[in-house]
C-alpha positions as CSV (number, residue, x, y, z in Angstrom):
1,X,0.0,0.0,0.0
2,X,1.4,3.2,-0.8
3,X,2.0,5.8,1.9
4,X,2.4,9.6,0.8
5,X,5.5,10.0,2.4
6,X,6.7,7.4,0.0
7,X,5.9,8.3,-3.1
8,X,8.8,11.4,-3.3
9,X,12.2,10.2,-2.1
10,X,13.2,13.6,-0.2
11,X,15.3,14.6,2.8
12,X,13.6,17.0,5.1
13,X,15.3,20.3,6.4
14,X,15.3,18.7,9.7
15,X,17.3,15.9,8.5
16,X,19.7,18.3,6.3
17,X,20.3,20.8,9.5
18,X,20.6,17.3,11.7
19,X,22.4,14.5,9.6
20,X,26.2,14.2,10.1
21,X,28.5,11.6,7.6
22,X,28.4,9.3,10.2
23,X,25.2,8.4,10.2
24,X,24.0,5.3,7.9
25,X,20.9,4.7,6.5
26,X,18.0,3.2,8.4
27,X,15.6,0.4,6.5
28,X,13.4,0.3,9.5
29,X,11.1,3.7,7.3
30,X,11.0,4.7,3.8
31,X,14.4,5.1,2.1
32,X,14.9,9.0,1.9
33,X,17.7,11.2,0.7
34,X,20.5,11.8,2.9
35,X,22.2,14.9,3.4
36,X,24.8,16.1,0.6
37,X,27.7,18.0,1.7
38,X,28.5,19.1,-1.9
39,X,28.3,23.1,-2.0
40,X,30.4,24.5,-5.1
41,X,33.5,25.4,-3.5
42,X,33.3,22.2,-2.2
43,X,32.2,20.0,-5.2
44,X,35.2,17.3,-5.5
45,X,36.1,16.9,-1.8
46,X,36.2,13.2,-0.3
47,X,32.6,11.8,0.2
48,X,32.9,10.3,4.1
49,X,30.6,7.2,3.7
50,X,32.1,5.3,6.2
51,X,30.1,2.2,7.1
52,X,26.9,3.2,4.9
53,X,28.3,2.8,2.0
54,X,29.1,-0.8,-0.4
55,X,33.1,-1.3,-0.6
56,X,34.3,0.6,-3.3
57,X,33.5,-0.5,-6.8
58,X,36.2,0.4,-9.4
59,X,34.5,2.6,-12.6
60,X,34.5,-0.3,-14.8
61,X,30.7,-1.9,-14.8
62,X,30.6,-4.4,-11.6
63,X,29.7,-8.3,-12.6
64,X,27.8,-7.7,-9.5
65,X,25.5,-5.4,-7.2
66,X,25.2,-6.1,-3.4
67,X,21.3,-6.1,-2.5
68,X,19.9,-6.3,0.7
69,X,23.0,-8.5,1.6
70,X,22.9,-10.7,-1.2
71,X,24.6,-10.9,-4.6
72,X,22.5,-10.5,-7.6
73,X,24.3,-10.6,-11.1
74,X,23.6,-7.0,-13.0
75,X,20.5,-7.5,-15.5
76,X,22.4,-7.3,-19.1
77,X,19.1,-4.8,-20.8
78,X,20.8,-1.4,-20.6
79,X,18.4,1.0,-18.5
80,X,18.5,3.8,-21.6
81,X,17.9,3.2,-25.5
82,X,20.5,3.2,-27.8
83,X,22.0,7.2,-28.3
84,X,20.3,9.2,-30.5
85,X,22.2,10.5,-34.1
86,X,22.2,14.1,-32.5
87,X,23.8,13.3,-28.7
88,X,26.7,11.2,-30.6
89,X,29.7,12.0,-28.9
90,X,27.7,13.9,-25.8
91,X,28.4,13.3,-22.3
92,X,25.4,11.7,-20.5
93,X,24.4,13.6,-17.9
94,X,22.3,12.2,-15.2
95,X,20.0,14.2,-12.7
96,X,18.3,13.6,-10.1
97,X,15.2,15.5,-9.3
98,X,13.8,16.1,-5.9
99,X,16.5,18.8,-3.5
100,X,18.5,19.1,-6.6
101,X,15.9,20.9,-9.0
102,X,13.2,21.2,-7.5
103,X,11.6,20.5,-3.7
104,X,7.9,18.9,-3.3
105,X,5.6,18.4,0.0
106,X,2.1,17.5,0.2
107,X,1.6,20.3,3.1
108,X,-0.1,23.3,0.7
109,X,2.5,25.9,-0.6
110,X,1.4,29.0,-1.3
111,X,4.2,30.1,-3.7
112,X,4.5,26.4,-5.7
113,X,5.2,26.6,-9.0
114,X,3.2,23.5,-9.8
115,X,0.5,21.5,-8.2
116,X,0.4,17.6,-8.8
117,X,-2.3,15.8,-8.2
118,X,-1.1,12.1,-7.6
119,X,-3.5,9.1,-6.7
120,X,-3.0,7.1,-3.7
121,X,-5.1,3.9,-2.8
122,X,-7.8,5.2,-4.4
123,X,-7.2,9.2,-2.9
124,X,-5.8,11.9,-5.2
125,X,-3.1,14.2,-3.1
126,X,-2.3,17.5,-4.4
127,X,1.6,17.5,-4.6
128,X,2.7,20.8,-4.0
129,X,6.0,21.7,-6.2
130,X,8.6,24.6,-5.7
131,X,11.3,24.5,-8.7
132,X,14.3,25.9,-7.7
133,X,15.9,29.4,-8.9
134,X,17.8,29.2,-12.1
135,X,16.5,25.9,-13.1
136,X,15.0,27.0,-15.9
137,X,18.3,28.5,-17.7
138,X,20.1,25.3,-16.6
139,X,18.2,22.7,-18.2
140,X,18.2,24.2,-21.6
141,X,21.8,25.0,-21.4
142,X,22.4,21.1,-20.2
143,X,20.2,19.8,-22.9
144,X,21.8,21.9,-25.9
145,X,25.4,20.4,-24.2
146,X,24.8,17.0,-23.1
147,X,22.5,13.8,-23.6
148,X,20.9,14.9,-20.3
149,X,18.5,11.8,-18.7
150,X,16.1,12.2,-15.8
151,X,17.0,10.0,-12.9
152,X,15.1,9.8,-9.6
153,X,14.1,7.3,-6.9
154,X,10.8,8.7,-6.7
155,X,7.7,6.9,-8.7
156,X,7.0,7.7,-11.8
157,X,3.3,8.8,-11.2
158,X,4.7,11.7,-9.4
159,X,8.0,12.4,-11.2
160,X,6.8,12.0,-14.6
161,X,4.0,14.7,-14.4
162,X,6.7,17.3,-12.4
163,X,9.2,16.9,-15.6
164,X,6.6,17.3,-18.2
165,X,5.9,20.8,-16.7
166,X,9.9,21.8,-15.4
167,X,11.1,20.6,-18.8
168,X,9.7,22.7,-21.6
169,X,13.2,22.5,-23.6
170,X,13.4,18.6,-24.0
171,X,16.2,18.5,-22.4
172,X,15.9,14.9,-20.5
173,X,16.1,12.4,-23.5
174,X,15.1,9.8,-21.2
175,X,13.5,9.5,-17.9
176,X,14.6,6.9,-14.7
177,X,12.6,6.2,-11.6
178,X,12.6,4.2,-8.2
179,X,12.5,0.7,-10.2
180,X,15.6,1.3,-12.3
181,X,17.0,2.0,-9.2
182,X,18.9,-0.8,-7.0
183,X,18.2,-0.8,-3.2
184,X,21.2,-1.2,-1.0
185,X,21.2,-1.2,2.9
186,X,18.1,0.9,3.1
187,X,18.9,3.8,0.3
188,X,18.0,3.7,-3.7
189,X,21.3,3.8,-5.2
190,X,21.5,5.0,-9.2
191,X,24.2,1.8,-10.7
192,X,25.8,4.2,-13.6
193,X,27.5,0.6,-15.0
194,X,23.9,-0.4,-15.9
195,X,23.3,2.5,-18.2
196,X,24.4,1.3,-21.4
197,X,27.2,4.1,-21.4
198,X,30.5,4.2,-21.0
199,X,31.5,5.3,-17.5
200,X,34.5,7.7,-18.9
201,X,31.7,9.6,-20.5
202,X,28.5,9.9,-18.0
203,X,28.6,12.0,-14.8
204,X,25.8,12.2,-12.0
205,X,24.3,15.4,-10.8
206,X,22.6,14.6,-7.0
207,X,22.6,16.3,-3.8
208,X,22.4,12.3,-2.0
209,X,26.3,11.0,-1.9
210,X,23.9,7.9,-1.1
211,X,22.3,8.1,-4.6
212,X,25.7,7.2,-6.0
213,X,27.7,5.3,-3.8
214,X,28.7,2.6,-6.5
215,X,30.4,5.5,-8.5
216,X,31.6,8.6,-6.8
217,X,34.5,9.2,-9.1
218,X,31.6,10.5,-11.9
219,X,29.6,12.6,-9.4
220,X,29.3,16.1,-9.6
221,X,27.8,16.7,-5.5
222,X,24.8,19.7,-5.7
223,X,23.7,21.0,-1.9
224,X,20.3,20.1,-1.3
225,X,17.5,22.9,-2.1
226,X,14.5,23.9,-0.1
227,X,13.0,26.9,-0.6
228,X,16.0,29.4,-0.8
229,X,14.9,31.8,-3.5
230,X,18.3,33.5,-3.5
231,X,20.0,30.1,-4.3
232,X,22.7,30.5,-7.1
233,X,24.1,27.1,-7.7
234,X,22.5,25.5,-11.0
235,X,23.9,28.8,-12.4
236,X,27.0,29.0,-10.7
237,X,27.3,25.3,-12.3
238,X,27.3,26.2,-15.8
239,X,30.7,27.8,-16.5
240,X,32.4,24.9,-15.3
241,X,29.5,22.0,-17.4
242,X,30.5,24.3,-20.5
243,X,34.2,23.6,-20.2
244,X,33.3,19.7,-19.8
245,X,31.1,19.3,-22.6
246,X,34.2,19.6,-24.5
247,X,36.3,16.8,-22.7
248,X,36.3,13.5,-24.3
249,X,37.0,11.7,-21.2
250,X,35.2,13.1,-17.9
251,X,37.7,11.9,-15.4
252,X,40.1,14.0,-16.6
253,X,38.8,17.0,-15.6
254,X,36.6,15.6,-12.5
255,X,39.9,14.3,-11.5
256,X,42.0,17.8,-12.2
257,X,39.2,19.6,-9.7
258,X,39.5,16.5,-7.1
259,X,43.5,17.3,-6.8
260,X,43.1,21.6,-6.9
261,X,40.3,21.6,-3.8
């Protein structure tokens, strides 16, 4: 039976202000999204997973994905369709949605930018949805750039609606939702290796260090967003995504920003 609460995978302010890296991810509720500790002047500094976290996993696609304890061999399908004729060449760049583009509660909002109405057992729930500042200029930069692909661990009967309105560019060739996701000690983890891409070309856009423990080397860490209207980091972002697009290997420059900060 579905529960509002877990229909959007979202970390509360509460749990922003409180978590610390310490802290590992309870199964005992719904899976949410941990705190990120990537501002921008911070982007490429050591992610401290300490116990929450799988053993590291080298960027070449695993043979296999710890689940819930157990080893289950990687499904060979790719998640995305072949690349189109026009992204040849393109990074893929994933996104995640929820704290990172936009923030969603099903307490009323008088300011939202959209409402979503989303059925529940029978019970439609208005889904109130704040976007945040800039996002608007940094999706149609991203899609012009990149082969840019919607990836969230919230269900599609929430998430899909909230793109079709926040993406009036086209920018996300293809979108990703909680069941493409795999679930690991209590958090949805985005597996990059089952992409169908190669991992020297993809990079991960997510304010959850939980949402891609399997490959921090490709991550590009975002501070979680609320309601901060004065927030300037999907446009502080850009200068630095422009200078990427042209990289034919991503490490290379992800790297070059690890070793400077």
């Amino acid at each position: 039976m579905d529960r509002p609460s877990s229909i959007i995978t979202q970390v509360t302010r509460e749990e922003e202000e409180n978590a610390t890296c310490e802290e590992g991810a309870s199964a005992a509720s719904p899976p949410k999204k941990p705190r990120s500790r990537g501002f921008l002047h911070r982007l490429f500094h050591c992610l401290c997973h300490k116990d929450s976290g799988p053993p590291p996993v080298k960027n070449n696609a695993p043979l296999l994905v710890e689940e819930n304890g157990t080893l289950t061999k990687v499904p060979s399908i790719p998640l995305l369709p072949q690349i189109k004729s026009k992204d040849a060449g393109k990074i893929c760049v994933i996104i995640d949605l929820d704290e990172t583009l936009v923030h969603s509660s099903f307490k009323p909002v008088n300011n939202a930018d959209f409402i979503i109405p989303v059925e529940i057992d029978g019970t439609v729930h208005q889904v109130y949805v704040l976007k945040r500042p800039h996002v608007d200029e940094f999706l149609k930069r991203m899609g012009e750039m990149f082969e840019c692909v919607l990836f969230t661990a919230s269900l599609s009967k929430y998430a899909d609606p909230v793109s079709d309105l926040l993406d009036k560019w086209g920018a996300f060739r293809s979108r990703l939702f909680r069941e493409s996701c795999v679930f690991h000690k209590g958090n949805y983890v985005k597996d990059l290796s089952r992409l169908g891409r190669d991992l020297n070309k993809v990079i991960i856009i997510d304010n959850s260090p939980a949402s891609y423990v399997f490959h921090p080397d490709n991550a590009v860490p975002v501070a979680s967003w609320f309601d901060d209207m004065s927030d300037t980091e999907l446009l502080d972002l850009l200068p630095f995504f422009e200078r990427l697009s042209k990289v034919d290997d991503v490490y290379d420059i992800l790297n070059q920003q690890r070793t400077e900060s």
